[in-house]
N, C-alpha and C positions, 0 to 999 in steps of 0.2 A: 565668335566672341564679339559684343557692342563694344560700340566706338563711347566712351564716355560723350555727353552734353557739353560743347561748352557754354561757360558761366552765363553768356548773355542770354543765353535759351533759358537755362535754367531761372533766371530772374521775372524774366517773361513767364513760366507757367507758374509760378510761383506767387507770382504779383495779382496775375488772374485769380488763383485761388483764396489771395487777399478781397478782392472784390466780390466773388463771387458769392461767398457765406454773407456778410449783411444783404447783397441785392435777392439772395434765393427767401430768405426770410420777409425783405420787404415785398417782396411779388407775392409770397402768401400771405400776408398780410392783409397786403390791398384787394387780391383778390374773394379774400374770406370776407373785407370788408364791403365788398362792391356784393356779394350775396347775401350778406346779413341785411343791407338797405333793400337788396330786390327782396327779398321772403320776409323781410320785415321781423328779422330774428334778433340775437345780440351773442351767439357762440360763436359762431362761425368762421369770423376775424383769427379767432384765439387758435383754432383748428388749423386754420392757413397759414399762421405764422409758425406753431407747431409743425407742422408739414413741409414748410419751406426750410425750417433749420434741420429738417430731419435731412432733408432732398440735398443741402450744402454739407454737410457730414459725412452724407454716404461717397459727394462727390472727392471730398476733401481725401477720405479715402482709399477710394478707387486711384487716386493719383498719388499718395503716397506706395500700395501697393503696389502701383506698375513701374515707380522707380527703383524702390526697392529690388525688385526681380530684375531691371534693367541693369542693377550694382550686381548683380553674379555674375 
């Protein structure tokens, strides 16, 4: 049987998950943007920031399921 979290931990990955989603999108972002100026494109930004909200969702996720299953 787990030991429940206490609250402080929990605040802590919780908070983390608060930063996490805008900074995964801003990292694709920039990064889609730093390849659109190297290939001299103009999608690419839009794909990365796409990609990066996709990357904070799955993590968002992943860490709801493993509490969840943590709470049986």
């Amino acid at each position: 049987m787990a030991s429940k979290k206490p609250w402080p931990v929990l605040v802590g990955e919780y908070t983390s998950l608060a930063f996490l989603l805008p900074l995964t999108a801003l990292v694709g972002y920039g990064l889609g943007r730093l390849l659109d100026h190297t290939f001299h494109t103009g999608w690419i930004q839009y794909l990365g920031l796409f990609l990066g909200i996709v990357a904070g969702f799955v993590q968002l996720i992943r860490q709801l399921l493993r509490d969840t299953r943590d709470g049986e």
